[in-house]
C-alpha positions in Angstrom: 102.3 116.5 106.2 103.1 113.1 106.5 104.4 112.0 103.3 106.6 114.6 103.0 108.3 113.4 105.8 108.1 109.7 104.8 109.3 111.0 101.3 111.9 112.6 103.1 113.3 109.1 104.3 112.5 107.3 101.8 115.3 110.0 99.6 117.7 108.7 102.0 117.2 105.3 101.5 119.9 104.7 98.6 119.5 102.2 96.2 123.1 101.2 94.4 122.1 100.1 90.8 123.5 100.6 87.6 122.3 99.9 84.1 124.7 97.1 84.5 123.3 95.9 87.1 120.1 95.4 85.7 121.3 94.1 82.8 123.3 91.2 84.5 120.3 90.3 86.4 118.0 89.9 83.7 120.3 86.8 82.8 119.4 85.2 85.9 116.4 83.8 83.9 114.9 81.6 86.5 113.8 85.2 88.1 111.6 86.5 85.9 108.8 83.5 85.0 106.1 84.9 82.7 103.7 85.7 85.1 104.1 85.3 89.0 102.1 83.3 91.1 100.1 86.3 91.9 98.9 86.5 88.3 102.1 89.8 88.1 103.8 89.6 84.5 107.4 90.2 85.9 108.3 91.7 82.8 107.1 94.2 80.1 107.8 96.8 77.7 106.2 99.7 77.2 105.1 100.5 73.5 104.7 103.9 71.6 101.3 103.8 72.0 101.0 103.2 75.7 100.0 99.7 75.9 102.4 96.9 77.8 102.8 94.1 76.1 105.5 91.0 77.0 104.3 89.1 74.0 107.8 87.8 72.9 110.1 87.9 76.2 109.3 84.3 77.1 110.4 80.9 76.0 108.5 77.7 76.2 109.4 77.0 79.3 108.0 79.9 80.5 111.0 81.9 81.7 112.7 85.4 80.1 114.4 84.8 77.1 117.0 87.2 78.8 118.3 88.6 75.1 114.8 89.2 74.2 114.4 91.5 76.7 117.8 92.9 76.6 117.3 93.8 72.9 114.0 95.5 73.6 115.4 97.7 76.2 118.6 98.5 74.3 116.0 99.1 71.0 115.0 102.0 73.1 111.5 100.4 75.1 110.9 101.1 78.5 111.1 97.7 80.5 108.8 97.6 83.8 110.2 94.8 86.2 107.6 93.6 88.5 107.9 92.3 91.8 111.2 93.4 92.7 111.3 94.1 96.4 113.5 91.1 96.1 115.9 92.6 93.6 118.9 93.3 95.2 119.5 93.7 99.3 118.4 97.7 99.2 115.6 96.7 97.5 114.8 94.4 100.2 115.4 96.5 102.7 112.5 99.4 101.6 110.0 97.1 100.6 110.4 95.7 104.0 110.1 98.9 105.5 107.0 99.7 103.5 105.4 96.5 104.3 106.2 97.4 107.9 105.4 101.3 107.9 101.5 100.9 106.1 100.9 97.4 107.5 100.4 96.0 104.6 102.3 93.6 101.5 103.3 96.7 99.1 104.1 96.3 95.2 107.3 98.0 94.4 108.2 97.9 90.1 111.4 99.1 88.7 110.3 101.4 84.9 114.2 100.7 83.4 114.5 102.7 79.8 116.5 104.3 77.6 114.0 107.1 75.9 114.5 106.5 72.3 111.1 104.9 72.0 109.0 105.1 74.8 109.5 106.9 78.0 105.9 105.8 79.9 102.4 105.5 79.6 100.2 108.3 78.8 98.5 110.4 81.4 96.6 108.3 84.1 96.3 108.4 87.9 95.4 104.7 90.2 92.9 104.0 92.9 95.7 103.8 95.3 98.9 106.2 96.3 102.1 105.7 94.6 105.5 106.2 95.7 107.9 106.9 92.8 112.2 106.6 93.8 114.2 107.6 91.1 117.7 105.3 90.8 119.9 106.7 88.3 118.8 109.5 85.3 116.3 112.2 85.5 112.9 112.4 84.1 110.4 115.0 83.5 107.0 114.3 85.0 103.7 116.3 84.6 102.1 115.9 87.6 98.3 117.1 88.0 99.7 119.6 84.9 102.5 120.5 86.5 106.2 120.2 85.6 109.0 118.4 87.6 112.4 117.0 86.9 112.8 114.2 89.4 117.3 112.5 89.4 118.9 111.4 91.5 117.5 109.4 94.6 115.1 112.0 94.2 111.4 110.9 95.5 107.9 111.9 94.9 104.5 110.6 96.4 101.4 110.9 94.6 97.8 110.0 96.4 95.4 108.3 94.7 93.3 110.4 92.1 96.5 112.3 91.2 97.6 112.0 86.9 100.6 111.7 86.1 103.2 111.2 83.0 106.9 111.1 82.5 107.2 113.4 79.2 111.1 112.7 79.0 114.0 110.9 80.2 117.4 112.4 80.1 120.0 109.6 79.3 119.2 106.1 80.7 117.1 105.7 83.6 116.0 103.5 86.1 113.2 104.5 88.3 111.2 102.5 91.5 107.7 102.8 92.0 105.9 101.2 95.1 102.3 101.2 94.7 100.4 101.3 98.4 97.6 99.0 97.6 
């Protein structure tokens, strides 16, 4: 099958982040404007109930107010990062090879969280496939009912149609998801 094997090099396609990472960058304010020009919220959390919401990571100038978010995430929320195919050079890289391997301009998000408030959204499946590249952590998916721990690097492709939920995070996490719209 196809996306296994696409899966397959898209596992060996290592991404080098840590938490600190992430966190360093979010200083860079002038990154994360509150929407892009595409109409994108670069950044939200992800609250108990399911719903995103960005309502107080932006100051008047319209850019992150960097220890906004920073407190949210280390308050236990789930921060989705939008638009990062930009992020770092090995992001860079696979969103180029994306763009390049479906012929089209794909979406890639990081979903960077702790677990002590919310982990994701509820079950829910798109109208498009999904590629999900775990950084650092594990998580535990349920995937059209089924169970699966996904670490490391780890990588898992999901066509469109398919539900899915991450139930749990162990430790911190920092997961990539490139949506093939």
């Amino acid at each position: 099958m196809i996306e296994n094997k696409f899966i397959e090099t898209l596992k060996n396609k290592n991404i080098n982040l840590t938490e600190k990472d992430i966190l360093e960058r979010l200083l860079d304010r002038r990154r994360f404007p509150r929407h892009y020009i595409c109409g994108q919220p670069s950044i939200e959390a992800i609250l108990e109930d399911g719903r995103k919401t960005s309502q107080d990571f932006f100051d008047k100038d319209g850019y992150v107010n960097s220890l906004e978010c920073i407190k949210a995430y280390e308050d236990g929320y789930t921060l989705i990062l939008s638009n990062i195919g930009g992020f770092v050079k090995d992001t860079w890289i696979i969103q180029q090879w994306l763009n390049k391997t479906f012929n089209i301009e794909c979406n890639c998000n990081f979903y960077f969280g702790t677990g002590k408030k919310t982990v994701s959204y509820i079950k829910h499946s798109h109208d498009y496939p999904v590629i999900v590249k775990n950084i650092y952590g594990e998580g535990l998916w349920v995937i059209n009912g089924k169970e699966k721990t996904v670490s490391q690097q780890d990588c898992i492709w999901f066509d469109k149609g398919v539900e899915h939920q991450v139930i749990d995070i162990k430790n911190k996490r920092l997961s990539m998801t490139c949506n093939i719209k």
